[in-house]
N, C-alpha and C positions, 0 to 999 in steps of 0.2 A: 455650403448649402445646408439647409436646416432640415430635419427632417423629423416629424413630432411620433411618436408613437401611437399604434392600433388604439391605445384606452384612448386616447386626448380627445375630449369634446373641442377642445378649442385650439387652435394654430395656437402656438407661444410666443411666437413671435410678433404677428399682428391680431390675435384674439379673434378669427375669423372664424366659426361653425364650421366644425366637421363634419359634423351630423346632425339630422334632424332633429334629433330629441334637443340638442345644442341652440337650434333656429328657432326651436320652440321656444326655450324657454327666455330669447331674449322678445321673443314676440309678445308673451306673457308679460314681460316686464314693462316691457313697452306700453301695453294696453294698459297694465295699471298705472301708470305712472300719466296719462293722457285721461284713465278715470279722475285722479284725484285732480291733477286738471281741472276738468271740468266741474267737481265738485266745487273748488277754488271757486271758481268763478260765479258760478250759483249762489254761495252764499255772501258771495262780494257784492253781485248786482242786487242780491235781496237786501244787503242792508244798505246799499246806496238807496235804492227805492225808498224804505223806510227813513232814511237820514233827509232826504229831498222832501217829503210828504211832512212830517216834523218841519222843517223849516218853512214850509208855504202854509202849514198851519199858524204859526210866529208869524211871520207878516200879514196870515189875513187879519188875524188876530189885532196886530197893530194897525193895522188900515179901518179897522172898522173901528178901535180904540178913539181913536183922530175925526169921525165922522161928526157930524152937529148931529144933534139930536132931531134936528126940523129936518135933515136931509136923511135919516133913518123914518121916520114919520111917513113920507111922502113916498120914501120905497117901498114901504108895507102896502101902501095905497094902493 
């Protein structure tokens, strides 16, 4: 039987909280570790967005490149 001492925040054996201050601070860790998460993420979907936006500007670009000049005429019309 294991039996950890009065100081130990943490069982030694399975790293379980012994005390609060202990619960706290893997709560803490936790919370930032799910901030930078989500920071990840954020700045992933922004440059997706921008990367997607850029390439549909290249195709319009090429789409309208390829047009007749009579079928630019008549859409101004």
């Amino acid at each position: 039987m294991l039996v950890n001492s009065i100081e130990t925040k943490y069982c030694s054996k399975c790293s379980y909280p012994l005390v609060p201050a202990a619960f706290e601070e893997i709560k803490e860790e936790e919370n930032r570790k799910i901030k930078g998460i989500e920071e990840k993420y954020q700045q992933d979907m922004k440059a997706m967005r921008e990367e997607i936006r850029e390439e549909m500007k290249e195709q319009l670009a090429q789409m309208v490149a390829q047009l007749k000049p009579e079928v630019i005429r008549e859409g101004l019309s």
